[in-house]
TILUM-785881 format. One record per residue (C-alpha): residue in three letters; chain; x, y, z. Coordinates in nm, 2 decimals. Example, Ala and Ser with C-alpha at 12.3 -4.5 7.8 and 13.67 -1.06 7.14 Angstrom:
2
[rec 'ALA'; 'A'; [1.23; -0.45; 0.78]]
[rec 'SER'; 'A'; [1.37; -0.11; 0.71]]
end
This chain:
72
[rec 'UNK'; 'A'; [10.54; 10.27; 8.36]]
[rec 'UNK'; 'A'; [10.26; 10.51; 8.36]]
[rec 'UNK'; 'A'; [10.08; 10.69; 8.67]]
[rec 'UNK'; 'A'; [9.79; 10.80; 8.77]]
[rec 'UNK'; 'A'; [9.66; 11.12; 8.77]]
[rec 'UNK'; 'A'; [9.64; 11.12; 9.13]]
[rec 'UNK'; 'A'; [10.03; 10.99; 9.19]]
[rec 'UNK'; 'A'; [10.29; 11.18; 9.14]]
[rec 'UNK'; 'A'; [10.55; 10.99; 8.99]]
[rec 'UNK'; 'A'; [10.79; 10.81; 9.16]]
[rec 'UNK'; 'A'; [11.10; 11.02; 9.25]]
[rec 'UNK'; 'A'; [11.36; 10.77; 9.36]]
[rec 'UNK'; 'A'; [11.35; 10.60; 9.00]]
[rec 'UNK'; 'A'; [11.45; 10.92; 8.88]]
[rec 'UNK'; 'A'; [11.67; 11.05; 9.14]]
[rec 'UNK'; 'A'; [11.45; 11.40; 9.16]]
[rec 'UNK'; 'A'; [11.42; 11.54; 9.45]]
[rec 'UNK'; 'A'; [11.08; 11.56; 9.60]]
[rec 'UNK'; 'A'; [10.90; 11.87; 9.61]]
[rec 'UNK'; 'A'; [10.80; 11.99; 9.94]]
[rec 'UNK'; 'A'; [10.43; 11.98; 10.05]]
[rec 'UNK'; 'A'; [10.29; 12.33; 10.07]]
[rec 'UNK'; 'A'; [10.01; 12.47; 10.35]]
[rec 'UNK'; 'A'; [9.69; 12.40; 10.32]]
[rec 'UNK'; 'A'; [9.55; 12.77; 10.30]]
[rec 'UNK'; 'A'; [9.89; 12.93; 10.19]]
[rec 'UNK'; 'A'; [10.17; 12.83; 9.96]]
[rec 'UNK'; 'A'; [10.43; 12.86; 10.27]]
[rec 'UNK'; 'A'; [10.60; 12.52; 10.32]]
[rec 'UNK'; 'A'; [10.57; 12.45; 10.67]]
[rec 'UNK'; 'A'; [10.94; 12.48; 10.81]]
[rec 'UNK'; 'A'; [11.10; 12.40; 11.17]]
[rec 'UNK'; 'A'; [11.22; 12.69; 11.34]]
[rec 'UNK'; 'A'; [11.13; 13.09; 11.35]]
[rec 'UNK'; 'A'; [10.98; 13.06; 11.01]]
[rec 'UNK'; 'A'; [10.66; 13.29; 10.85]]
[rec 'UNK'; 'A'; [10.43; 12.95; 10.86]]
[rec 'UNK'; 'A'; [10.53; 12.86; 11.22]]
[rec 'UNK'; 'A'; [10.47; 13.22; 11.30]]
[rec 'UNK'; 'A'; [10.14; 13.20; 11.20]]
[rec 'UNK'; 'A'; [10.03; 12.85; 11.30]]
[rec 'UNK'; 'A'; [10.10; 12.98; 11.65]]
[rec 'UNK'; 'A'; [9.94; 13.33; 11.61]]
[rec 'UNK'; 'A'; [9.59; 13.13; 11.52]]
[rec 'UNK'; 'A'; [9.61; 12.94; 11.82]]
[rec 'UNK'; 'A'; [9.68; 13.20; 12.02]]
[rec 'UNK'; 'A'; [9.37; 13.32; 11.90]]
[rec 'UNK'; 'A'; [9.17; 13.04; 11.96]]
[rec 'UNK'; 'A'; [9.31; 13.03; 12.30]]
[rec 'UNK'; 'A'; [9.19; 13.36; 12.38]]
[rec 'UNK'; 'A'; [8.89; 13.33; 12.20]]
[rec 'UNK'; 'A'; [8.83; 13.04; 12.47]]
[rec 'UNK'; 'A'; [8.90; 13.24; 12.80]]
[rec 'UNK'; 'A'; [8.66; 13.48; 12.66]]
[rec 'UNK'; 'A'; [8.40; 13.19; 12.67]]
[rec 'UNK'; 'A'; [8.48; 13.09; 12.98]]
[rec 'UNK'; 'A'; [8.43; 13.42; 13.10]]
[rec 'UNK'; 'A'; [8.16; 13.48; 12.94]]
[rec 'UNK'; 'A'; [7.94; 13.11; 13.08]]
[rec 'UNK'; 'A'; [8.09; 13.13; 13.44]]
[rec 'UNK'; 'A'; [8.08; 13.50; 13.50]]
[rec 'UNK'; 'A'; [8.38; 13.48; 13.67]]
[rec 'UNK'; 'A'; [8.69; 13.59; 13.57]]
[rec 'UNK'; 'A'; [8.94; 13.33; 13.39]]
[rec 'UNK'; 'A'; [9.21; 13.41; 13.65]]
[rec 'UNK'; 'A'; [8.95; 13.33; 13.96]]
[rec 'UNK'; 'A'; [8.82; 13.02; 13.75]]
[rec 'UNK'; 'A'; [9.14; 12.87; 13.73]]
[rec 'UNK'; 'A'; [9.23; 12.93; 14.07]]
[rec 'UNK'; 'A'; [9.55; 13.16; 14.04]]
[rec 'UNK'; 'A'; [9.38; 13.44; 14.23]]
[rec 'UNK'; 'A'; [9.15; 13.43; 14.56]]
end
């Protein structure tokens, strides 16, 4: 039985143990729980979350607080 270049060969015929998929721009292996990669998955969207009250800000020259009705 050969494979493809593109396939990695089965694993269950051979009773290997997959190996685990890695990130796409690190070689952390995403993991449940308080791990490095979750860490940082939530740090850049924290960062993007900022990033958007900043733009929101910025277009309605209001503050995002005001904007989203918390304050009077």
């Amino acid at each position: 039985m050969s494979t493809s270049p593109n396939q990695p060969p089965a694993s269950s015929a051979t009773g290997a143990t997959p190996t685990p998929t890695t990130s796409a721009t690190t070689r952390d292996v995403p993991d449940f729980g308080w791990s490095a990669y979750a860490e940082r998955v939530n740090g850049r969207f924290a960062m993007l979350g900022f990033a958007a009250v900043l733009v929101i800000e910025a277009l309605s020259g209001d503050s995002f607080l005001h904007w989203a009705g918390l304050v009077p």
